[in-house]
C-alpha positions as CSV (number, residue, x, y, z in Angstrom):
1,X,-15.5,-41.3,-49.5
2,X,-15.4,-39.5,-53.1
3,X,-16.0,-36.0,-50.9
4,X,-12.7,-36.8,-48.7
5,X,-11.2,-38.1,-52.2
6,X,-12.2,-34.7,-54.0
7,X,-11.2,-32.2,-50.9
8,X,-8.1,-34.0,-51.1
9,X,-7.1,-32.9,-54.4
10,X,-8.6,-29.9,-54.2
11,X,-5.9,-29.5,-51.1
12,X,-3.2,-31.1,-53.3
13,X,-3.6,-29.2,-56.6
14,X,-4.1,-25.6,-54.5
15,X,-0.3,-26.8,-52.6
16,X,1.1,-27.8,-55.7
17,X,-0.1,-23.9,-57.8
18,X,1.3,-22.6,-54.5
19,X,4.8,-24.4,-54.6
20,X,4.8,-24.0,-58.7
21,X,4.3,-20.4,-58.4
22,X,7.0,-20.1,-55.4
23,X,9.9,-22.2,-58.2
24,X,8.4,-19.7,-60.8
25,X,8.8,-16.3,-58.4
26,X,12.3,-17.7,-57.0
27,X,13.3,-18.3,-60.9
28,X,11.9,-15.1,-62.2
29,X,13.3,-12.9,-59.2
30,X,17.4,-13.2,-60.4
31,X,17.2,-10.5,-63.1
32,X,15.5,-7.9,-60.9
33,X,17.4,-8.2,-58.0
34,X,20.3,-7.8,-59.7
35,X,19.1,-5.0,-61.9
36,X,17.6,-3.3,-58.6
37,X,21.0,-4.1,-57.1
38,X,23.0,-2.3,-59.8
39,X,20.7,0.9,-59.1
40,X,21.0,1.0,-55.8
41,X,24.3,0.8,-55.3
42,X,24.9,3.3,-58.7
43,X,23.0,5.8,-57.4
44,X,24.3,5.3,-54.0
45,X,27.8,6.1,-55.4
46,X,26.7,9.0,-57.4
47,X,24.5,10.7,-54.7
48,X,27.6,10.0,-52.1
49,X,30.0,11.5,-54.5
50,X,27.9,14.9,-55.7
51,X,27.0,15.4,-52.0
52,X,30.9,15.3,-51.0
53,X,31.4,18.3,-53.6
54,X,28.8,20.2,-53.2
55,X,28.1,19.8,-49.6
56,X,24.2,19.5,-50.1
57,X,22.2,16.7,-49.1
58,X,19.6,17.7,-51.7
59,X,21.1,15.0,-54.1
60,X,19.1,12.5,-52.1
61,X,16.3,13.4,-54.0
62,X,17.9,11.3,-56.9
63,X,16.7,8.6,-55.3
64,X,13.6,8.9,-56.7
65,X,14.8,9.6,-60.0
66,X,16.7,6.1,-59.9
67,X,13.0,4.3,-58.5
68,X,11.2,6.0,-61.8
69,X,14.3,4.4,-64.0
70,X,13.8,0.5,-62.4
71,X,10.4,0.9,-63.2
72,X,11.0,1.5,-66.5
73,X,13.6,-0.9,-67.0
74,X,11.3,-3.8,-65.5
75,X,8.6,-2.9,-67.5
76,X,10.8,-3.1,-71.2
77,X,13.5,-5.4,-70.0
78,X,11.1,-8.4,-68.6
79,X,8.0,-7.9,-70.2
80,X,8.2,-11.6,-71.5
81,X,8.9,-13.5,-68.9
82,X,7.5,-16.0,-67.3
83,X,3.7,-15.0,-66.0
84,X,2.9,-15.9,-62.1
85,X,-0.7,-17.2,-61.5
86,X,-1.8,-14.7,-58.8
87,X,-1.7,-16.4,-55.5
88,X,-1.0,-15.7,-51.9
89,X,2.9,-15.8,-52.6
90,X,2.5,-13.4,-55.3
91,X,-0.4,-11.1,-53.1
92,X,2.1,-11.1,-50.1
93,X,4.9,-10.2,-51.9
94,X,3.5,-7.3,-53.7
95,X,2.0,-6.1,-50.7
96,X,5.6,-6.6,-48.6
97,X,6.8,-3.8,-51.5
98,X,3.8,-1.9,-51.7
99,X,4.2,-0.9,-48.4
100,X,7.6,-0.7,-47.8
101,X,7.3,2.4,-50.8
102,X,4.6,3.5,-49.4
103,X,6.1,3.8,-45.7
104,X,9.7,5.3,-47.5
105,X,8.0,7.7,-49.5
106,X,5.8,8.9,-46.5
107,X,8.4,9.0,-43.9
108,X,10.5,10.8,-46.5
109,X,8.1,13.6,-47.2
110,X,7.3,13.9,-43.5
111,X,10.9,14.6,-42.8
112,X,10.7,17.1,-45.0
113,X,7.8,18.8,-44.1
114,X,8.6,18.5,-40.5
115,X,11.9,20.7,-41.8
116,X,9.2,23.1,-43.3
117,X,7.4,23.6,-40.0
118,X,10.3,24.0,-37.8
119,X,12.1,26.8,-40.8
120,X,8.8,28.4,-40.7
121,X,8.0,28.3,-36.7
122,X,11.4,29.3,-35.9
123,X,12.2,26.0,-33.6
124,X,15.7,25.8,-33.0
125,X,17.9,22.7,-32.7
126,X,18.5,19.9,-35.4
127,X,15.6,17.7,-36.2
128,X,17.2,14.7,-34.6
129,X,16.1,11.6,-37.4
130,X,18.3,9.3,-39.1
131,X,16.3,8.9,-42.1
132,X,18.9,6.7,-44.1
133,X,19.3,4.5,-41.2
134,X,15.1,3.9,-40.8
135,X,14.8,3.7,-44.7
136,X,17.8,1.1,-44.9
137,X,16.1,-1.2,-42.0
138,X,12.9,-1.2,-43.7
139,X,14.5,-2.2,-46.7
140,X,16.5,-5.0,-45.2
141,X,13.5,-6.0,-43.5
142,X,11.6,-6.2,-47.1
143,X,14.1,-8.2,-48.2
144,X,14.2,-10.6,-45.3
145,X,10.7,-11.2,-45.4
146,X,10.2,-11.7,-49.1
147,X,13.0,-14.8,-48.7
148,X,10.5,-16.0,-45.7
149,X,7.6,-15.9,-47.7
150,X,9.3,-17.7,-50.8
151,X,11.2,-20.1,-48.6
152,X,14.7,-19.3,-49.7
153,X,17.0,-19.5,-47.2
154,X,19.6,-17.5,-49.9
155,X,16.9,-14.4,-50.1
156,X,16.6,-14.4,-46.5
157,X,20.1,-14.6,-45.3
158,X,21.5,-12.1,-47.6
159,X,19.1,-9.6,-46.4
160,X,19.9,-10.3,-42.9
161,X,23.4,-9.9,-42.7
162,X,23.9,-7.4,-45.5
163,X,21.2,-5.0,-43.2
164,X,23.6,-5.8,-40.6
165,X,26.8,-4.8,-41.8
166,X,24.8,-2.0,-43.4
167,X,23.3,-0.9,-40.6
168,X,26.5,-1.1,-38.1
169,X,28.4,1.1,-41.0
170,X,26.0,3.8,-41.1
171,X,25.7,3.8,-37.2
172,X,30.1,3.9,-37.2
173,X,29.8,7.0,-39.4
174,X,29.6,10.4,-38.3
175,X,26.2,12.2,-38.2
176,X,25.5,14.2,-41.2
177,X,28.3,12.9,-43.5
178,X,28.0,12.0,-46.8
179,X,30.2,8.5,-46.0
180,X,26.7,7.1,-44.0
181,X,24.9,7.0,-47.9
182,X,27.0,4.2,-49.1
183,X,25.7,1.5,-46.5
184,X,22.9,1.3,-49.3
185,X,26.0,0.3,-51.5
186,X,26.5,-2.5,-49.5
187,X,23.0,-3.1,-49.2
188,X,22.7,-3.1,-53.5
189,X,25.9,-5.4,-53.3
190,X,24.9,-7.8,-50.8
191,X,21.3,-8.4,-50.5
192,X,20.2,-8.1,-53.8
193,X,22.8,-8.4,-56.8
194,X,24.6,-11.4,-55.2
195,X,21.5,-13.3,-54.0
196,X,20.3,-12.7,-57.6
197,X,23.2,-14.1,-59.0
198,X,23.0,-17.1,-57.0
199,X,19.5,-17.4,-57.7
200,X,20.0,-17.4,-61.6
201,X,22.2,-19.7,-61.0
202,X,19.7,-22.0,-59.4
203,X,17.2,-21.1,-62.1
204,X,19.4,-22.5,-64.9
205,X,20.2,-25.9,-63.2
């Protein structure tokens, strides 16, 4: 009888760390969607806007220039908040992120080196990828499952229907224009800095 009684809470106080750490990651996570939101959406402007003079997609690069400013920011801006008791919430989310840069980064540099080969072999034709359309789907798809695994329904919505909107813009837009890098505009807008405000909302009440 005290075994059952003891496995019992042991079952009831690893739910309840689980669920307290979920309310603390949901509350925590406002701030940095919106800041990630703002960036995304900045840089989405800026890179559409010095690609439409210049006529160089080589601006994209910026992109990782804005990733080595959010890291920064999060590191000085929220350095005293709240601490999350590493659990399973917390593991799967990292690694939801983790590999979503990792797969971004990589498919980026293989489109690139991919480029290099075909310059250098003489291959003709356009290397047919739509690297902003792959990036922006994995991205939604972060999104999406990070509101799974935390049980918002606000999170996972957001994501959802932003990446769809996103998604049918880029896909309406011709091939090669600069017009097809603000669907991560809408993206910033709509699945991060307005789910963030709604959830900092939540976080006060």
């Amino acid at each position: 009888m005290e075994n059952n009684l003891s496995a019992e809470n042991s079952l009831r106080i690893i739910a309840e760390t689980i669920e307290r750490s979920r309310r603390t990651i949901t509350k925590n996570s406002g701030k940095p969607l919106i800041l990630w939101g703002v960036l995304v959406a900045l840089f989405s402007l800026i890179i559409w806007g010095l690609w439409t003079k210049t006529g160089s997609p080589i601006w994209n690069f910026l992109w990782f220039a804005m990733s080595a400013i959010g890291f920064v920011c999060m590191k000085t801006l929220f350095r005293n908040r709240e601490k999350v008791p590493e659990t399973e919430v917390s593991r799967m989310l990292g690694k939801i992120w983790m590999w979503f840069g990792i797969f971004a980064t990589g498919f980026f540099a293989l489109v690139w080196v991919a480029w290099g080969i075909r310059s250098l072999t003489g291959v003709e034709g356009t290397l047919s990828v739509d690297l902003t359309l792959i990036i922006l789907l994995m991205m939604g798809l972060g999104g999406t499952l990070s509101g799974a695994v935390l049980g918002n329904k606000v999170v996972t919505a957001s994501s959802l229907i932003a990446t769809t909107f996103a998604a049918l813009f880029l896909m309406v837009m011709p091939t090669g224009s600069p017009l097809r890098i603000l669907s991560f505009a809408i993206l910033g807008v709509f699945a991060l800095i307005v789910p963030g405000i709604i959830l900092q909302k939540q976080g006060r009440e």
